[in-house]
GUSE-75828 format. One record per residue (C-alpha): residue in three letters; x, y, z. Coordinates in steps of 0.05 Angstrom, whole numbers, padded with zeros to 5 digits, always signed. Example, Ala and Ser with C-alpha at 12.3 -4.5 7.8 and 13.67 -1.06 7.14 Angstrom:
<pts>
ALA+00246-00090+00156;SER+00273-00021+00143;
</pts>
This chain:
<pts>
UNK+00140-00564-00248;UNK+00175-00545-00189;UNK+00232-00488-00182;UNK+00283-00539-00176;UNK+00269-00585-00232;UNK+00252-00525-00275;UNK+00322-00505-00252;UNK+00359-00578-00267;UNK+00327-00587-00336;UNK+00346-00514-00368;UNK+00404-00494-00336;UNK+00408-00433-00293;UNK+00422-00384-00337;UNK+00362-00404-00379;UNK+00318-00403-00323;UNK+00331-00341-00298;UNK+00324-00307-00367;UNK+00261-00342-00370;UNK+00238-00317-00309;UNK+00265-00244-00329;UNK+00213-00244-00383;UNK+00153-00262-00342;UNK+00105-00218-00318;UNK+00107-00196-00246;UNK+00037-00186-00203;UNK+00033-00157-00143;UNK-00017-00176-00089;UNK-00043-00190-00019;UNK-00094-00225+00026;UNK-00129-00191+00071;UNK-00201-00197+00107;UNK-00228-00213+00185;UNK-00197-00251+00235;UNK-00182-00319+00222;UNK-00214-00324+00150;UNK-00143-00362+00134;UNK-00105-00315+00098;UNK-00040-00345+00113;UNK-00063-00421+00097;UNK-00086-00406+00024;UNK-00011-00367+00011;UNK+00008-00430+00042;UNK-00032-00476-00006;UNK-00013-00436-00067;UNK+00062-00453-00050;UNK+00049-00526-00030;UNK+00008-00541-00091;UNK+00051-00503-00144;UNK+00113-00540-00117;UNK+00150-00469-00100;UNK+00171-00504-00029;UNK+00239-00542-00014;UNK+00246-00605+00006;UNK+00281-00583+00071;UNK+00226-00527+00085;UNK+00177-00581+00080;UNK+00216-00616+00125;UNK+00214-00569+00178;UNK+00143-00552+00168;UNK+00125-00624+00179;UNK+00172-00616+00248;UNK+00132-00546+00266;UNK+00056-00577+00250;UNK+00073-00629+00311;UNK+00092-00578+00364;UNK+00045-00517+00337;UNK-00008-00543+00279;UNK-00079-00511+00294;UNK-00100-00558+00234;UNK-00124-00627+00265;UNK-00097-00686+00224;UNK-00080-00624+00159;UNK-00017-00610+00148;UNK-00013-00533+00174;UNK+00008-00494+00115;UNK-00003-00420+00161;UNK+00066-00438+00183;UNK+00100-00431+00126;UNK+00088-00348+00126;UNK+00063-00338+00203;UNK+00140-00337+00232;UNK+00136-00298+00295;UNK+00126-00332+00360;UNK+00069-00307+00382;UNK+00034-00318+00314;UNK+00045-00387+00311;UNK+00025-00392+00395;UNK-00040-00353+00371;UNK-00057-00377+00307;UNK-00057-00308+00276;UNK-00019-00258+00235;UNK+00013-00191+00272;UNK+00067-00174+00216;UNK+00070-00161+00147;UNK+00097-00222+00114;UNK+00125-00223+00035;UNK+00131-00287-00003;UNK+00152-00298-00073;UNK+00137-00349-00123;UNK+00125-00365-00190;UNK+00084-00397-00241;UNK+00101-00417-00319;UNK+00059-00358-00338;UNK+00082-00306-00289;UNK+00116-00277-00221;UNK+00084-00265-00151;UNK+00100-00225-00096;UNK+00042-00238-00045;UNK+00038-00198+00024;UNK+00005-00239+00085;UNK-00033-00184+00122;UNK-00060-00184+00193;UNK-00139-00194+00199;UNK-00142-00162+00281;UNK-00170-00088+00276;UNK-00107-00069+00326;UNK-00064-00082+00262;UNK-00093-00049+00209;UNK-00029-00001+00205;UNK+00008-00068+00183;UNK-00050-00070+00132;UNK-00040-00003+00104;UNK+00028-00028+00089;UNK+00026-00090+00050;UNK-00031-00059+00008;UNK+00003+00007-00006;UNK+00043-00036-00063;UNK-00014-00082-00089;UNK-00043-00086-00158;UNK-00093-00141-00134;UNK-00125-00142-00073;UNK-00150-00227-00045;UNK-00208-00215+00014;UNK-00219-00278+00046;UNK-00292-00288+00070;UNK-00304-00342+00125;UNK-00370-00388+00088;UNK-00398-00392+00163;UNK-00393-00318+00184;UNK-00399-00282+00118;UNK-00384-00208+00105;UNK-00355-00179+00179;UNK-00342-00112+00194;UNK-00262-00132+00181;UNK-00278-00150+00116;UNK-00307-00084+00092;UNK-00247-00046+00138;UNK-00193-00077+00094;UNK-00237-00070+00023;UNK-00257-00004+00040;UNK-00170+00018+00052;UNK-00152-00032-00012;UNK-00197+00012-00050;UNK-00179+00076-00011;UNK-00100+00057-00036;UNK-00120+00050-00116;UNK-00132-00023-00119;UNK-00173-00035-00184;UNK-00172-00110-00172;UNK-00209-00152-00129;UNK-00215-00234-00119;UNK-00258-00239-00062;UNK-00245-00312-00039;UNK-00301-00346-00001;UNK-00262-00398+00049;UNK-00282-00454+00088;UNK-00341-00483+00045;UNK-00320-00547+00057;UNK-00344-00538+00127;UNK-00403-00511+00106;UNK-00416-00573+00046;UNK-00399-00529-00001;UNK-00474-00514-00015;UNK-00487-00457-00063;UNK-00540-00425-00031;UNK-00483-00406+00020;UNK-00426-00374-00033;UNK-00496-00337-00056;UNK-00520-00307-00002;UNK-00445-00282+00016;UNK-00436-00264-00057;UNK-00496-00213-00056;UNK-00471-00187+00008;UNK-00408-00163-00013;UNK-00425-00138-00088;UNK-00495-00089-00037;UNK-00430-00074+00004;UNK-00387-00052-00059;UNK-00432+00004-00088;UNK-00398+00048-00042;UNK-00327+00032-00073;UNK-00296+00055-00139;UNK-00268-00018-00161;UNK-00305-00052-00210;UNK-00268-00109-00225;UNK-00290-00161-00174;UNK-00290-00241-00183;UNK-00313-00296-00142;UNK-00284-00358-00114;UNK-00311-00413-00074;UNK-00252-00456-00031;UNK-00221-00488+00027;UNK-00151-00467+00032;UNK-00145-00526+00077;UNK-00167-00582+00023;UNK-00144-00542-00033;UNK-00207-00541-00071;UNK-00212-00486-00125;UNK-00137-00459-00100;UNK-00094-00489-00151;UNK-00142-00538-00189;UNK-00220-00536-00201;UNK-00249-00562-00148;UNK-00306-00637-00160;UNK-00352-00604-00093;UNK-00368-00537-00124;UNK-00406-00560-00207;UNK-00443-00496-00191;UNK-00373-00448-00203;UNK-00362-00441-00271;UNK-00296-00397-00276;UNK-00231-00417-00271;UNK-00199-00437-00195;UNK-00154-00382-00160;UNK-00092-00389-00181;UNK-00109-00388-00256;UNK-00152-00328-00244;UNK-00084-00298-00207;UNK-00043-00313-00277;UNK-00102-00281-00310;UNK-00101-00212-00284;UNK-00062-00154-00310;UNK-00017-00119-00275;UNK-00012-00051-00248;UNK+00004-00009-00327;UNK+00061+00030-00321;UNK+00032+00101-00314;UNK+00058+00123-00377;UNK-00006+00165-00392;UNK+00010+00213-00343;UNK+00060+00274-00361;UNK+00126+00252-00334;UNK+00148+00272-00261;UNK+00225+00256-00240;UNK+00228+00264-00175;UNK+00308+00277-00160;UNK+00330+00229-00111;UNK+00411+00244-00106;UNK+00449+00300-00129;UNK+00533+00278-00159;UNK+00579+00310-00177;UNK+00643+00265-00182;UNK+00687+00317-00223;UNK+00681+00382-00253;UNK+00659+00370-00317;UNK+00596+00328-00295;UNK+00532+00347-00244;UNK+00481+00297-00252;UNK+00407+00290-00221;UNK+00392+00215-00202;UNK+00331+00187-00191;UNK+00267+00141-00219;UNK+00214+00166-00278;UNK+00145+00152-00245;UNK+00114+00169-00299;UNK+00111+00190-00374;UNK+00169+00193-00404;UNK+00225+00245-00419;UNK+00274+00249-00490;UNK+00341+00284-00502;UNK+00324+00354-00519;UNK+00267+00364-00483;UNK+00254+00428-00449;UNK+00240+00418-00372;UNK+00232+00455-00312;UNK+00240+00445-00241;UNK+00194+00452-00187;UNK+00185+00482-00137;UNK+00227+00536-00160;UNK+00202+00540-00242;UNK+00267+00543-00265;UNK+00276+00531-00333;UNK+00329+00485-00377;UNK+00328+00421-00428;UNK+00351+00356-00416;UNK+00433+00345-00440;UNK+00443+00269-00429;UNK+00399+00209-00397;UNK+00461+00168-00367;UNK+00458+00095-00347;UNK+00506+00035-00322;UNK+00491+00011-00393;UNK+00493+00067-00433;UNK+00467+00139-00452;UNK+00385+00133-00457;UNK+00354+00179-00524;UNK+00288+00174-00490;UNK+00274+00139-00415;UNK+00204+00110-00402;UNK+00160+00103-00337;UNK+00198+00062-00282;UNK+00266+00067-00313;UNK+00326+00098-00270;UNK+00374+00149-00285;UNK+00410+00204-00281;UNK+00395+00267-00315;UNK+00443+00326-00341;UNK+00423+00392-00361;UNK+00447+00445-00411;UNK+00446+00497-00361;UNK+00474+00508-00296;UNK+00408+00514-00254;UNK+00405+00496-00175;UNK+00364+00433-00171;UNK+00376+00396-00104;UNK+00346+00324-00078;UNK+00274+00335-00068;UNK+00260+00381-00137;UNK+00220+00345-00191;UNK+00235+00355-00262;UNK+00171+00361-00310;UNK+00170+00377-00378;UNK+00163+00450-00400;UNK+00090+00462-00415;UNK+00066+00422-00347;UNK+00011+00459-00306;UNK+00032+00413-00249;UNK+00013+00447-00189;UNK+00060+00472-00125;UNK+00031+00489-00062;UNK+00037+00485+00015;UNK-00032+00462+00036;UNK-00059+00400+00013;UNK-00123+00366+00035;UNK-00116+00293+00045;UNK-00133+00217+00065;UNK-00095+00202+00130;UNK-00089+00135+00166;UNK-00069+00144+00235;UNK-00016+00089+00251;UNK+00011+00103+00324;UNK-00012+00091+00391;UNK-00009+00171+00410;UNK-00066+00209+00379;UNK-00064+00260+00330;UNK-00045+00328+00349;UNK-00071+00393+00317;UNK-00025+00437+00312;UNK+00032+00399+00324;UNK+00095+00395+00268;UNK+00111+00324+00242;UNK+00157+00309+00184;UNK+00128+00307+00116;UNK+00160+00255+00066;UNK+00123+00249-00001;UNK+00179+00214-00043;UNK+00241+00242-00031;UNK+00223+00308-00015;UNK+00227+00323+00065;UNK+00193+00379+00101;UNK+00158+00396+00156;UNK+00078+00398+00165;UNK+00019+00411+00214;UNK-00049+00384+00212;UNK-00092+00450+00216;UNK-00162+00416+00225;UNK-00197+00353+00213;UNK-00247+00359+00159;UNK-00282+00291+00176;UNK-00269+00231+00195;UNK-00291+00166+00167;UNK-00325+00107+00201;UNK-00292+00049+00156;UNK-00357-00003+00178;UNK-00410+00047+00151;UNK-00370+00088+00110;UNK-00410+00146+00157;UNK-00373+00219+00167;UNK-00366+00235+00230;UNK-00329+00285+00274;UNK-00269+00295+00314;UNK-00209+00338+00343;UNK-00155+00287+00343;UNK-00136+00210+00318;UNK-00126+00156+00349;UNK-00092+00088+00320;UNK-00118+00064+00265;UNK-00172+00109+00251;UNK-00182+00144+00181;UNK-00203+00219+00163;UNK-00201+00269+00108;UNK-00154+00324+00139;UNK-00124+00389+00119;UNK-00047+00396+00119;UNK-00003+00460+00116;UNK+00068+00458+00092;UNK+00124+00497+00115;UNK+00150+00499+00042;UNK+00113+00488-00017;UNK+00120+00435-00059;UNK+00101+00390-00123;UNK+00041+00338-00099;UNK-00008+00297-00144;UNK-00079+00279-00131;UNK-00065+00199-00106;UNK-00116+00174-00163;UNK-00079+00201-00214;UNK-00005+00188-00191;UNK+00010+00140-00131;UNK+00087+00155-00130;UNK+00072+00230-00123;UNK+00005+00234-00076;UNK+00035+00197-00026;UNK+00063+00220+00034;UNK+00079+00192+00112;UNK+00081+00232+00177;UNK+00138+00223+00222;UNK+00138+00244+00290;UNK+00211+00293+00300;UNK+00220+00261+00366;UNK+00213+00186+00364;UNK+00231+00193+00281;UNK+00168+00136+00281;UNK+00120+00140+00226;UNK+00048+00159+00252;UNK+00011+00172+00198;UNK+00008+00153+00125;UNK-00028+00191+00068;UNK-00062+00198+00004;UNK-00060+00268-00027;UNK-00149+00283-00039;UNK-00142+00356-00066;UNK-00093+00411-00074;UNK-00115+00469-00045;UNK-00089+00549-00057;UNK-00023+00565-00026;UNK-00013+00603+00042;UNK+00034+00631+00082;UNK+00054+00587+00137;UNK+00034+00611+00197;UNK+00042+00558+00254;UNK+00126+00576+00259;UNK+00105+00629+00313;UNK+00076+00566+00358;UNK+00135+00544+00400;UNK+00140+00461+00410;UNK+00126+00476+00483;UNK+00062+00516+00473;UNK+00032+00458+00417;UNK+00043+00407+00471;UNK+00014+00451+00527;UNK-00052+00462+00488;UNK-00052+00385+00477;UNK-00040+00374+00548;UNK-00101+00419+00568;UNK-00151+00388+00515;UNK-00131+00322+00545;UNK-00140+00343+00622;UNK-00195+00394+00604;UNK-00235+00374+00539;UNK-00294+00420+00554;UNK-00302+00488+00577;UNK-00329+00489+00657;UNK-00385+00544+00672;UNK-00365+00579+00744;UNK-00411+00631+00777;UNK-00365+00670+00818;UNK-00385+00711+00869;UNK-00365+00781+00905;UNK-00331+00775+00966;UNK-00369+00798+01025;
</pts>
């Protein structure tokens, strides 16, 4: 049923509280060049009537100027919107669609298959619970496609549907889904995810998208979109001890100084002693205040603001943990970094540090290794360029509360911000935490970090001279 009949036959206010119940998975498409990511988002909207009658319209108006489809209707152009996407058949940005089944919500992130554009990558996947790699049948497993499975699974993604494409070009003969089948489970020994499933298609013709598909008897499971309504979302991490990281401090009158902010975890009760960190000071927890009412315990995900019974300095940035938490504060941290801006890395240099809402300042001291994302090879280096990956060591110029990324997303996370351009350049997953230390690169001036950068550059390796005496 489509939105608008579902709408017309319950009423709105029905609707939405049906829709307020449902389930909500979050996911994205990703893979090589090409593999068309954007025309199976495209068929899962068409076919699950989520598309107006005057998008379809227009769509219809766009496949006659711009349709790289032949006599198919181009669905791509429903989520490629820029210009030069549509002029180049290809995705450059990060593009977000919603829709939604009877069983459950989507939010589903078009990603760019070009290697130039795996920063845009990094980005839709950093909020996925499922992870859709499109293989092209004729090609098979490229280099692209293990780039993107190997940074899915570098960002926690436990679920993968790896969707072969483009079998009806190829007759849709088994031997082909196979071959490509065995090729991507040698390839994924060297990830962590475990959950993988298999799909043979044409996003074009819609076979095995929405419905089972009459060319493939050989597929036995259930056809994408089922498979999609299927998985389980991302649980709450309610598991882990409870971290509130404290996003705004208010204080609207006298008699009232409240911490604001999001539970990412766990879950804290009235009562409960706390303390915050960095600085280990100690209370318990007065009130849990919402629009809707006081809270006697808040669970993972919930927002609020917290009061305390005593009058302890806690500013935005802190995170309040319970009492008895052996969460760990320190100013050196060893990490996963993406590089994401054309200007290479430099060691040595300070960048802004956001991990949540706490803001600092950090330098990149040296590069452990770095990672080739094709072999999954350690290599190494003294800088980063775009989109290149490595396992890095970080030093803070305050220490702070950080999370190993596996165990806690919202809290081993961090970006890199350059202090000139204020553009991100880097983006980061927290590996290890690693002993405190004094910070020692404040006595490097900005002008003497770019010098040395501006030597490497000119003069990357030392020049033997045999000078002689003057005669």
């Amino acid at each position: 049923m489509s939105t608008a009949n579902e709408v017309k036959e319950l009423g709105i206010e029905a609707y939405l509280a049906r829709q307020q119940d449902k389930s909500l998975l979050r996911m994205m498409t990703c893979g090589s060049v090409d593999d068309g990511k954007s025309t199976l988002i495209g068929r899962l909207l068409h076919d699950s009537h989520q598309i107006y009658e005057d998008q379809l319209a227009a769509l219809h108006k766009d496949n006659e100027k711009v349709g790289n489809a032949g006599e198919e209707l181009d669905l791509a152009l429903l989520v490629d919107g820029l210009q030069a996407e549509r002029e180049q058949g290809i995705t450059i940005d990060v593009a977000y669609r919603y829709f939604s089944t009877a069983k459950r919500k989507f939010i589903i992130a078009d990603t760019p298959g070009h290697e130039q554009y795996t920063r845009n990558m990094v980005t839709g996947a950093s909020t996925s619970d499922l992870a859709i790699i499109l293989v092209d049948a004729r090609y098979g497993v490229q280099i692209q496609t293990k780039r993107h499975s190997f940074i899915c699974d570098s960002l926690g993604i436990k679920q993968f549907v790896v969707a072969v494409n483009k079998m009806d070009i190829c007759n849709f003969d088994e031997a082909v889904f196979n071959r490509i089948k065995e090729q991507y489970l040698e390839f994924a020994k060297q990830l962590n995810v475990t959950d993988i499933k298999f799909v043979p298609m044409s996003a074009l013709k819609g076979d095995n998208v929405v419905t089972r598909s009459q060319h493939t008897p050989y597929y036995k499971d259930k056809p994408l979109l089922e498979l999609l309504e299927d998985s389980p979302a991302a649980l709450a991490n309610t598991d882990f001890e409870a971290r509130f990281p404290v996003q705004y401090v208010v204080r609207p009158n006298l008699d009232f100084r409240g911490f604001q902010g999001t539970l990412t975890s766990g879950s804290l009760e009235v009562g409960q002693a706390v303390k915050i960190l960095p600085s280990g000071k100690r209370s318990s927890i007065k009130e849990l205040v919402t629009f809707d009412g006081n809270l006697e315990r808040a669970q993972t995900g919930q927002a609020f603001t917290i009061t305390l019974n005593d009058e302890v300095d806690v500013s935005r940035g802190d995170v309040i943990v319970p009492a008895e938490s052996d969460a760990e504060v320190t100013n050196l941290v060893q990490a996963k970094l993406v590089w994401m801006h054309e200007s290479p890395l430099v060691i040595g240099k300070s960048y802004n540090f956001k991990l949540g809402s706490k803001n600092t300042s950090a330098i990149v001291k040296y590069i452990d290794h770095t990672i080739d994302v094709n072999t999954l090879e350690k290599g190494q280096a003294d800088t980063l360029q775009l989109n290149e990956i490595a396992i890095v060591t970080l030093e803070l110029t305050e220490s702070i509360l950080a999370d190993v990324y596996r165990n806690n997303r919202e809290t081993g996370a961090f970006i890199l911000i350059d202090r000139l351009s204020n553009l991100t350049v880097g983006a980061g997953m927290v590996e290890n935490l690693l002993a405190a230390q004094n910070a020692s690169h404040s006595q490097f001036s900005e002008f003497e970090i770019e010098l040395n950068a501006l030597v490497r550059k000119h003069f990357p390796h030392w020049q033997a001279l045999d000078i002689s005496k003057l005669k």
